[in-house]
Structures are given as C-alpha cells and as structure tokens.
N, C-alpha and C positions, 0 to 999 in steps of 0.2 A: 824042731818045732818052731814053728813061724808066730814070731812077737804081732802086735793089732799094727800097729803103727808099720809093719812090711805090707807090698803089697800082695794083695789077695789072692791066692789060686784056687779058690773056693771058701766056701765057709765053714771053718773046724765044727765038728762035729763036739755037739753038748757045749755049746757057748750060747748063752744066752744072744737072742734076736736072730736066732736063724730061722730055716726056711718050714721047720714045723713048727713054729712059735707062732706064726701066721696061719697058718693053714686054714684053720678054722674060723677066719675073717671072712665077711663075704665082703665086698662092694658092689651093692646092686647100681641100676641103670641111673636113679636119681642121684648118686652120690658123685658119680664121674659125671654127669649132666653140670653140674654146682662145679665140681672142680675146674670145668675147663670155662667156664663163663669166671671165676675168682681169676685165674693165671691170663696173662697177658702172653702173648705170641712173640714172639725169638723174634722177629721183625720190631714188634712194639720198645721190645727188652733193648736193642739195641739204640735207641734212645737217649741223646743226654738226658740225666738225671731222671731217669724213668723207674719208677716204682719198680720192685717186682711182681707187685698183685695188686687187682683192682681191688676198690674196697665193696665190701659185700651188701648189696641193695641192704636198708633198712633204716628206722626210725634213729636207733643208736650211734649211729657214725654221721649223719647229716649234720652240715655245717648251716646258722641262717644263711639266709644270700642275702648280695648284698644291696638288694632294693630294701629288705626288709630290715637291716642295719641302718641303713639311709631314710627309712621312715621314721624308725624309732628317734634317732639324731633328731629329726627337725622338732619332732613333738616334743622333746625335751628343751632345747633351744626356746623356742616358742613358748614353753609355762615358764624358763627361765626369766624370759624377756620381761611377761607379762609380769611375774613378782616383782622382778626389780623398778620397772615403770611405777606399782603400785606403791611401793615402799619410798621412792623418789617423790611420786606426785601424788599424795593421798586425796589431795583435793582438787578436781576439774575448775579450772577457771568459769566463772557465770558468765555468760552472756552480758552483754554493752546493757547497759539500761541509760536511759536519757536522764539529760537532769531535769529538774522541776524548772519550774516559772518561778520566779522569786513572787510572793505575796507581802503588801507594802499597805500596813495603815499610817496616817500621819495626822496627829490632833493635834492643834496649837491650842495654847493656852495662855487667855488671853486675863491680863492683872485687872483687877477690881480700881487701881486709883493708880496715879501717876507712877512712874520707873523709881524706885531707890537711885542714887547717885552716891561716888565718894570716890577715895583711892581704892586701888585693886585689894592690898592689905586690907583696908577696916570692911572691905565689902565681904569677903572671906571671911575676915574673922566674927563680923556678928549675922554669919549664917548657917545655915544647918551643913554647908561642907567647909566649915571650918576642920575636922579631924579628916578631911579624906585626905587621900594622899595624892602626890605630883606627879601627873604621866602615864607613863606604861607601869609605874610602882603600885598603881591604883588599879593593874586589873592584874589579880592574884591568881595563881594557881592554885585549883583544888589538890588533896593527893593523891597521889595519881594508885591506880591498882589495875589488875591484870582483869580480862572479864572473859565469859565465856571462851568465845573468839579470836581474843583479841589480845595481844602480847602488854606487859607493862611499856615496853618501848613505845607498841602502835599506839595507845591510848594517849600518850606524851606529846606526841607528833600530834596527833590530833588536837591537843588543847592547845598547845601552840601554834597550830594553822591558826587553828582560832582567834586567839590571842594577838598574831601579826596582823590579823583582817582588822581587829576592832583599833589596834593602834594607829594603823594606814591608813583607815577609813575616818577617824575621831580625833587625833592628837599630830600628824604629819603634819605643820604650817601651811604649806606648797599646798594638801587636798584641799585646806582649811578655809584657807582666802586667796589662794592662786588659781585656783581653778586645774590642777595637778589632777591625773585619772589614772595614770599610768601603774602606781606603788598595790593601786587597787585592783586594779583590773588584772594584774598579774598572779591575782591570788585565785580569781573566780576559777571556776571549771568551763572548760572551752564550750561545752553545750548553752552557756549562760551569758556567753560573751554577746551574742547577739542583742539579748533586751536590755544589758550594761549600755551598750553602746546606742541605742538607741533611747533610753531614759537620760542619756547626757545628751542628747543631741536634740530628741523633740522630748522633751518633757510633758507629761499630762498627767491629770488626778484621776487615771483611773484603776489603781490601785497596783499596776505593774511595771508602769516608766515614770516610774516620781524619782526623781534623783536623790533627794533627801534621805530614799528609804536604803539605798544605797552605801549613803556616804554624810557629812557632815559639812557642809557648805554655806559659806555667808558671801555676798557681793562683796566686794572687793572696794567699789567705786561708794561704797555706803557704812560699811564696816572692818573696823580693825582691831585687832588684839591689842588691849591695852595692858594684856600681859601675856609671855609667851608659855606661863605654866597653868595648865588645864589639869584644875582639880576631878578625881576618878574616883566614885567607890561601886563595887557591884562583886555577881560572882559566877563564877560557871562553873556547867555543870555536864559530862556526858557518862550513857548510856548505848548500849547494844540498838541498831535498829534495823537488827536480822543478823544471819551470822556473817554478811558480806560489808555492815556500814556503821559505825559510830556516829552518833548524833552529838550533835554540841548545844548548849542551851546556855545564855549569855542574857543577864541582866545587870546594867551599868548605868549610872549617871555622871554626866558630865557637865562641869561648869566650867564655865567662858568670861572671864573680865573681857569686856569690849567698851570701844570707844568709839564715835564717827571717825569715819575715814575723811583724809584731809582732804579728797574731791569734793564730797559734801559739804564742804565748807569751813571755817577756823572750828582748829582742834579744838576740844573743850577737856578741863583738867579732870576733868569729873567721869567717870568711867560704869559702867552698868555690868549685874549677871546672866548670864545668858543659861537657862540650864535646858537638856537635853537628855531624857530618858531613855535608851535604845536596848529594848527587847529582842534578841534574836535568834535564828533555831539555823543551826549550821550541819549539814550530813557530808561523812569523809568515808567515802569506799577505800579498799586497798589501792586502788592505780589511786587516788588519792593522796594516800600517804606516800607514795613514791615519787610524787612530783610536785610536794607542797604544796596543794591547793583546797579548795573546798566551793561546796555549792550552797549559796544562801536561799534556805527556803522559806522563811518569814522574817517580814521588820516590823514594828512595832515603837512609829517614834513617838513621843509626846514632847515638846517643844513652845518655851516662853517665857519669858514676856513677848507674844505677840497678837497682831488684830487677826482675829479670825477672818476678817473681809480678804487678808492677805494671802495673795496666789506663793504657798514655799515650797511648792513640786520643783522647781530646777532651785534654790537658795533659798535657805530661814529665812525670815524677815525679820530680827529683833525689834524691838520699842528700847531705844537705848535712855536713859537718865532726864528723867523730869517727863517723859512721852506717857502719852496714854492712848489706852484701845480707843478706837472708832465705835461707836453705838449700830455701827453694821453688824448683823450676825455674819454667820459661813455665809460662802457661796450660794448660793439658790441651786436647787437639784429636782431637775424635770425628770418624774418616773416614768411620762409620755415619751420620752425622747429617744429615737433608736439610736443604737451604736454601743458601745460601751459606756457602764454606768459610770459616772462621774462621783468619787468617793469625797462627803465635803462633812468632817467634823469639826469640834469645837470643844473646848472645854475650859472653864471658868482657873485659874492660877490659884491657886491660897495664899493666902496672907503669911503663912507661916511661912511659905518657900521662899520669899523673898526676903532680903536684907534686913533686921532690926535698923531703929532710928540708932 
C-alpha cells in the first residue's frame, strides 16, 4: 500500500480528493475565460521577481497613483504653510503713510511795565517756578500702562522719544544759544526733515517754518544764560491714535535766567526771566519706535517778556531787566495779500508771572 508522500501511480481509491469528488463541478466557458487573463504566461513567469498572478481588475485591490499622492502632498504643504505664516504674522504690516506738516502757533507776551531784575537765586525764588524742578528732573513721566495695541514696553519708548525731543529741543545749551540743530533733528521722522530744515534756514510767520515752534532759541550775539539750570514743570500725556500710532501730548513750562550777552555791550550783574510755554502733540508709529524718533504734529509756544512788534520766527527776542515793550502792537496782517497767511499774535504778560519785588 503506497503512503501520500510516495509517488503516485494513480489515485487510491476512497481517498478523499479523487477523481469522483470532482465530478460533479462544472467550469463553464466564463470561469476559464477569468482564469487565464488572472495567470501570467510561463514567458511572463520567468521574470525576475515576477508575480505569479496578475491582480484581478477591481475597485478593492487598486493602489492611488501617484499624481494623485503628489496632489494631495502639495495641498497639505500649502495649508501647512499658510497656518504657520498666520500664527508667525497675525498682523500685515500697513502701508507707508506720510508724516504731517508740523502746525506752529507762537504768541509773545508782552509785560505791562518794565523787566524785574536781580540774581538768578531771588528771581526764582520770588516766582511762581520757584518749586519746579532743574532740567530733564522737571519733565516727569506719567505711568506708564499697556493699551489696546500697544505693549507696556511700546508705550515707554514712546514717552521717552518724547521726552528726549522736549530736552534737546528746550534745555541742550549748544540748541539754546549756539545755534546747535543737529541733537534735534535727529529725533524728527525723515518725512519732516524737509520743513525742519527749511524753518532753520528761511524762517517765516507762516505758521509752518517758524523755528521757534521747533525748538527753543535765543541770539547768541544778544543773549546769555545767566544761569545754566532751566527750571521745568509740566506733564505728559499718551493715548492710542489707531491701532498702528501712539500719540504723545506735552505740556511744559520753562524758565530761563538770562542776561545781555557780552557783544551787546558791559555785562550787567542784574539777570532777568525768560518763561516759555510749549504745548505739543507728538505721534510714534511702530517703525517709529524702532528707530527712536517721532513726528511733531502741533506747537503751541507762548513766550515773554517780549515786544510783540518783535519778529521770533528764527529766535525769541527777550526784554531782559529794567526793558520794556514797545507801544507797537503785532506785526500788521494784510488778509488782501496772496501767498501764505502771515500768522501774527500777541498777548498781554500778567503781573503775576513775573518776579515779586
């Protein structure tokens, strides 16, 4: 009797999988049709690494291809991109905006009776800035706080742009009575540099190149400091002015011991007040704050003892100790006259503001 594992000289009879086990199969025409398109051809078979059967057409065995692998890729990539962009730069940078033109009032204010005189000390001490303070101590910081926009850092930055403009521009000696532009000019914003430079170069009253509204200027060849500390009180103040600018808002008074400068003729011991109101509205975008600077967009000086007949678009003019105003009013102001208006105010001193006896 022949074990399975010998070879076959037929098929034992009543063993399971013989040849009546089958019998009763059919395979019709569409079953061998299917078979021979599944089997690959004894040519194909001998093939490195060749299958032994193709795979059977249908929905279930289809792989994507791979353009459509390579679409899906990009489109992923690409909303990648875009979140990350988004989360990086939530905020598009604005567009350039120009700066303003600086707008520049300037009223002298002219004393009722002769200049007080004395030393610097008793001229300070019996006046009303007797309690301000000396210098840059005299212009304070508000506290500072965070605002919509804007970080507690930016806000800081911004009050000390500020802050460096009103010292360089009011308390610098060199601006003061040298005729110095440089400390100031380096604060402006580059848009603004043009009418800076040309209000120091042709000075006129017409409310946008008066130097004065600029800066803090006295002749040189007519006045001197007859003391080098410049009493300060005032305060400032900024706010939001959109979600791309902080605005600064600065009100200060400064007083000035002066004395004739020794061109004018023998020094005199006797020394006078000079005071100097400066109102001003300062705006700091972000490139602003990145490169220390700012745009003045109003001044607002009141300035005196002096004659209102007196031209102080390019230098004050003080009335120093024992002087008095001129019975001339302002300037005369033609409304007939084309060109730019010529801006010419005035306004009377108070007794108060000046020195006690």
């Amino acid at each position: 009797m022949a074990r399975r594992g010998d070879p076959p000289e037929g098929t034992p009879e009543g063993l399971p999988g013989g040849e009546d086990e089958y019998r009763s199969v059919v395979f019709d025409e569409s079953f061998v049709r299917a078979a021979r398109v599944q089997e690959f051809s004894a040519e194909e078979r001998m093939g490195e690494h060749a299958p032994a059967v193709r795979s059977v057409p249908g929905g279930g065995g289809r792989h994507p291809s791979k353009q459509l692998l390579l679409l899906v890729l990009v489109v992923v990539v690409a909303f990648g991109t875009a979140v990350y962009l988004g989360i990086r730069q939530p905020q598009q940078p604005l567009a350039a905006r120009p700066a303003e033109h600086l707008r520049i009032t300037l009223v002298p204010l002219a004393p009722g009776g002769p200049v007080p005189g004395g030393t610097p000390a008793e001229l300070f001490a019996h006046s009303p800035a007797a309690q301000y303070r000396s210098g840059a101590a005299g212009i304070t910081m508000p506290a500072v706080r965070r605002t919509d926009h804007f970080s507690e850092g930016q806000v800081l930055i911004a009050l000390a742009t500020a802050k460096d403009y009103l010292v360089e521009s009011s308390l610098d000696p060199d601006v003061i009575t040298k005729g110095a532009v440089r400390p100031v000019r380096a604060l402006l914003h580059p848009d603004q540099l043009a009418q800076f430079d040309r209000s120091v170069a042709a000075p006129a009253a017409d409310g946008r190149h008066v130097t004065t509204g600029w800066l803090v200027r006295f002749d040189p060849a007519k006045v001197a400091l007859a003391d080098p500390t410049v009493r300060v009180e005032g305060t400032l103040l900024v706010t939001e002015a959109g979600s791309d600018a902080l605005e600064v808002t600065s009100d200060h008074t400064f007083v000035y011991a002066l004395r004739p400068a020794a061109a004018a003729g023998p020094v005199s011991d006797e020394a006078s007040l000079f005071t100097v109101r400066r109102e001003m509205r300062f705006r700091v975008d972000r490139d602003d704050l990145r490169h220390h600077r700012l745009e003045v967009l109003a001044s607002s000086v009141q300035a005196g003892p002096q004659d209102c007949a007196a031209d102080a678009t390019a230098t004050l003019r003080p009335l120093l100790a024992g002087q008095r105003a001129g019975t001339d009013g302002p300037a005369v102001t033609d409304p007939y006259a084309p060109g730019l208006a010529v801006v010419s105010l005035c306004g009377s001193l108070s007794p108060a503001a000046q020195p006690s006896p």
